[in-house]
C-alpha positions as CSV (number, residue, x, y, z in Angstrom):
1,X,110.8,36.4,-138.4
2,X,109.4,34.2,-141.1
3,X,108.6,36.1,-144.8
4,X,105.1,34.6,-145.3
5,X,102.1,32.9,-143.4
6,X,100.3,30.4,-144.4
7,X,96.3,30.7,-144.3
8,X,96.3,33.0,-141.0
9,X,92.9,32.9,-139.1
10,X,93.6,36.6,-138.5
11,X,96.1,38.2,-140.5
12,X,96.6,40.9,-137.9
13,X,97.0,38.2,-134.5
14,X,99.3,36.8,-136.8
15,X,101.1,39.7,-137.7
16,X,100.9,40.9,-134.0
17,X,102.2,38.0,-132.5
18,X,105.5,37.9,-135.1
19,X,106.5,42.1,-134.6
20,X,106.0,41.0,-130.4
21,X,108.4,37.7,-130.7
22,X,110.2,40.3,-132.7
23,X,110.8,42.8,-130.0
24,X,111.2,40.5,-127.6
25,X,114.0,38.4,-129.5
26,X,115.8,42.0,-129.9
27,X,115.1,41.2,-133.6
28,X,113.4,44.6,-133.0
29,X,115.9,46.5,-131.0
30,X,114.7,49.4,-128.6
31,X,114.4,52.7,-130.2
32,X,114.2,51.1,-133.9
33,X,112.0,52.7,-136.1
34,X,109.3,50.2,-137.4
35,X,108.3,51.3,-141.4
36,X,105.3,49.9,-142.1
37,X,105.9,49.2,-145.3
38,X,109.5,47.8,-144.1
39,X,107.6,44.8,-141.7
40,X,105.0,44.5,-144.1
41,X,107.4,43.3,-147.3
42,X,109.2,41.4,-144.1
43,X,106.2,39.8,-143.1
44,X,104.6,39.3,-146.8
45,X,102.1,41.2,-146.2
46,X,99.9,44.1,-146.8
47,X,100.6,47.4,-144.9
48,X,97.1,47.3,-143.4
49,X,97.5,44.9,-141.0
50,X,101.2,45.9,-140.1
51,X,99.4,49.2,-139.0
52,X,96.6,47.8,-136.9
53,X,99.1,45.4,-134.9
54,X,101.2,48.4,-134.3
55,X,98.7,50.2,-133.4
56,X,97.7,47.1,-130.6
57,X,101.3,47.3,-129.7
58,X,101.1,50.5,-129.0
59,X,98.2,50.2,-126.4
60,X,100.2,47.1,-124.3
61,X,103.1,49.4,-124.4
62,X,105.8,47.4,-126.5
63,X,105.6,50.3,-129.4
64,X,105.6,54.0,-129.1
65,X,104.1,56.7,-131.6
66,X,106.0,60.5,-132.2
67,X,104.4,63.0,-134.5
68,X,107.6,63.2,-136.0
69,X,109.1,59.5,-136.1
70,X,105.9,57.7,-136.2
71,X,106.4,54.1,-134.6
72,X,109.3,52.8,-132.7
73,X,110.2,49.5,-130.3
74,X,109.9,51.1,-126.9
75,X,113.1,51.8,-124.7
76,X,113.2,50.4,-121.5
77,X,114.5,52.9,-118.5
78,X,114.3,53.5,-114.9
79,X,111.4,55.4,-114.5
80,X,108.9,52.6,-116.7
81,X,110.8,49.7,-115.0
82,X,109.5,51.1,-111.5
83,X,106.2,52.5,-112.6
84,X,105.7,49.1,-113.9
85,X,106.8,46.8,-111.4
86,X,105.2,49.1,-108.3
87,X,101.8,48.2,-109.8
88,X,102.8,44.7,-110.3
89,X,103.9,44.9,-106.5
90,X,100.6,46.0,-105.5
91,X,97.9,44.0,-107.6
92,X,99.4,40.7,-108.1
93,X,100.0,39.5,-104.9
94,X,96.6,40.6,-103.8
95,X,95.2,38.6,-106.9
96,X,96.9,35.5,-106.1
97,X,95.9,35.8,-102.6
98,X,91.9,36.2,-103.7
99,X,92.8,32.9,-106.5
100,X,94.1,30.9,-103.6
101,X,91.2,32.1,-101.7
102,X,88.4,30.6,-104.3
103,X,87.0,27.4,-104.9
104,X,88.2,26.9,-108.6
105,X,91.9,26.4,-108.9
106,X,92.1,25.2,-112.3
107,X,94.0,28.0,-113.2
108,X,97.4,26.2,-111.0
109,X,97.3,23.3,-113.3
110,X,97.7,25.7,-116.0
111,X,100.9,27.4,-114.4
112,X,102.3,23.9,-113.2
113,X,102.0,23.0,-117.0
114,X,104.2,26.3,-117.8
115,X,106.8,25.4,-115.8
116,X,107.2,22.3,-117.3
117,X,107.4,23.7,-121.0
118,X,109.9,25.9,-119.4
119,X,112.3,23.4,-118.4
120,X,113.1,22.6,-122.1
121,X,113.1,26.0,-123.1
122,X,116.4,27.2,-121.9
123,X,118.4,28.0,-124.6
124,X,115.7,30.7,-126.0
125,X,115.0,33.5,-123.8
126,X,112.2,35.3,-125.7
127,X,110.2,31.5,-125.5
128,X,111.3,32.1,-121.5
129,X,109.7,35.3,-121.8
130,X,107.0,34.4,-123.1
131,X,105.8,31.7,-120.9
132,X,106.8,33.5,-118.0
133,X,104.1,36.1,-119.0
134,X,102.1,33.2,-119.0
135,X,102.9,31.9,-116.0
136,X,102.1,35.2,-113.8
137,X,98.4,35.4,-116.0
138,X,97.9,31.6,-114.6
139,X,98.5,33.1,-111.0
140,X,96.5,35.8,-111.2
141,X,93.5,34.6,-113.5
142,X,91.0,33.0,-111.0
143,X,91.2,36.1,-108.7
144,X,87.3,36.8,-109.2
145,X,87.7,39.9,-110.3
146,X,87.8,40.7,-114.1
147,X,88.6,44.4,-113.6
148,X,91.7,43.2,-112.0
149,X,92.9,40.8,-114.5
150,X,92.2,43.2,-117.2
151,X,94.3,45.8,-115.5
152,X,97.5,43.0,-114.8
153,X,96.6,42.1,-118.7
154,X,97.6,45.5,-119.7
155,X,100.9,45.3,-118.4
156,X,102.2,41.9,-119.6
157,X,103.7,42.8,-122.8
158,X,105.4,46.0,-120.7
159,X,107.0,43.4,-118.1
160,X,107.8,41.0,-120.6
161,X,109.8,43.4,-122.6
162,X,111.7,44.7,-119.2
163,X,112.2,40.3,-118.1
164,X,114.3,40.4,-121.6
165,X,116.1,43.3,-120.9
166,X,116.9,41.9,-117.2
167,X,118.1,38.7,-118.9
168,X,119.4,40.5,-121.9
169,X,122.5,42.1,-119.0
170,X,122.1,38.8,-116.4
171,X,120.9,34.9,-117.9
172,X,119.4,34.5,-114.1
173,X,116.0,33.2,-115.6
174,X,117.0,29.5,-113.3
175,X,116.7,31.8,-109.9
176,X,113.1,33.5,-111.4
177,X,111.6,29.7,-112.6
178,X,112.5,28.5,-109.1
179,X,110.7,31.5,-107.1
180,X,108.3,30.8,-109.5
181,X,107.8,27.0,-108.5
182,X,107.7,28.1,-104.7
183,X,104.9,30.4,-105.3
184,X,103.1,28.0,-106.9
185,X,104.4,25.1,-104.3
186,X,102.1,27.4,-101.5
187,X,99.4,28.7,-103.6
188,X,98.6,25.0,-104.2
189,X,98.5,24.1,-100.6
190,X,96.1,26.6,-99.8
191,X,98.7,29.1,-98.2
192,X,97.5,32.7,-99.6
193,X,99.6,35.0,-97.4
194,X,102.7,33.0,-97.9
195,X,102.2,32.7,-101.7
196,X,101.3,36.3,-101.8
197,X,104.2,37.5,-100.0
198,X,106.5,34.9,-101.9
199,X,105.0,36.5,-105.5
200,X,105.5,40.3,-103.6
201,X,109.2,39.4,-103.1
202,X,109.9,37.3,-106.5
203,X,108.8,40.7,-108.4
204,X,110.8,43.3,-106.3
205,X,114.0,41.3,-106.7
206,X,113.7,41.3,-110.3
207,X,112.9,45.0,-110.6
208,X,116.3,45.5,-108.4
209,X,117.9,43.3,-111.0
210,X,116.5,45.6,-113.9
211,X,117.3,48.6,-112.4
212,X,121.5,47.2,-111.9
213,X,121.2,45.7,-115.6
214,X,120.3,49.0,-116.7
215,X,122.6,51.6,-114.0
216,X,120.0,52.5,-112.0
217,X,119.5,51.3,-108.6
């Protein structure tokens, strides 16, 4: 991560964004304690907004607080990889079956445009990562129903850190980006019950991957 910033339009989203590239780069490895005033002489900055990202971080589930360590990357295991991933299972396909459903579409463009940055982004799997959490938001965004995309919102920082920790044991981010154009292939043709089930499917094989990369099955 980078020792200073220059003229940040919030000093915070700035910090944020660094200490989540951070601990999805393993930069920030799971379990690590994170000292406040350790990331904020990393970061050059003050420790006030070090505490408010972690803090954030906390809330999307990428940090954890104990009365007795304070803050620490979260460690991936069985039981979050499944609580995650069955709520996945059951709210994203039904969103991209309402977003194929409506009228406005513009969302797809968005995720077509994702898979293109993606096929020059190979080499760097927290950038894959990270556009792949992008990519599932473009799917889902146009669903009609904010509730829903708030509640899929909340988990994207969870499911990006469990994508690295897939990739982390198995590099098989080509299979993911090509489910990934398929689902997008038949949401843009108007088919919502194939795309849906093709989205169902993409995100249980990659839990099953998780749970091998991690000795759980």
């Amino acid at each position: 991560m980078p020792s200073t910033f220059s003229l940040p339009a919030s000093r915070t989203e700035v910090v944020l964004e660094e200490i989540r590239r951070g601990i999805l780069a393993r930069e920030l490895v799971p379990g690590q304690q994170l000292v406040e005033a350790e990331l904020a002489a990393r970061l050059g900055v003050s420790k006030t907004p070090v505490r408010e990202a972690l803090k954030v971080l906390s809330n999307t589930g990428l940090v954890t607080f104990s009365p007795y360590k304070g803050a620490s990357v979260c460690v991936v295991d069985a039981e979050l990889a499944r609580s995650v991933y069955d709520v996945r299972m059951v709210l994203e396909p039904e969103a991209l079956r309402r977003a194929v459903r409506s009228s406005d579409r513009t969302a797809f463009d968005e995720a077509a445009q994702i898979l293109k940055e993606a096929s020059g982004a190979d080499a760097d799997q927290t950038t894959l990562s990270l556009l792949n959490r992008r990519f599932h938001r473009a799917l889902y965004a146009g669903c009609g129903n904010p509730l829903m995309v708030s509640m899929l919102d909340d988990l994207r920082d969870r499911a990006a850190l469990i994508t690295v920790v897939g990739w982390d044991a198995n590099p098989s981010w080509r299979k993911e980006w090509n489910e990934h154009k398929a689902v997008l292939a038949a949401a843009k043709k108007g088919d919502e019950d194939g795309a849906a089930e093709l989205l169902r499917a993409h995100i249980a094989a990659f839990l099953d991957h998780v749970l091998e990369a991690i000795g759980e099955e």
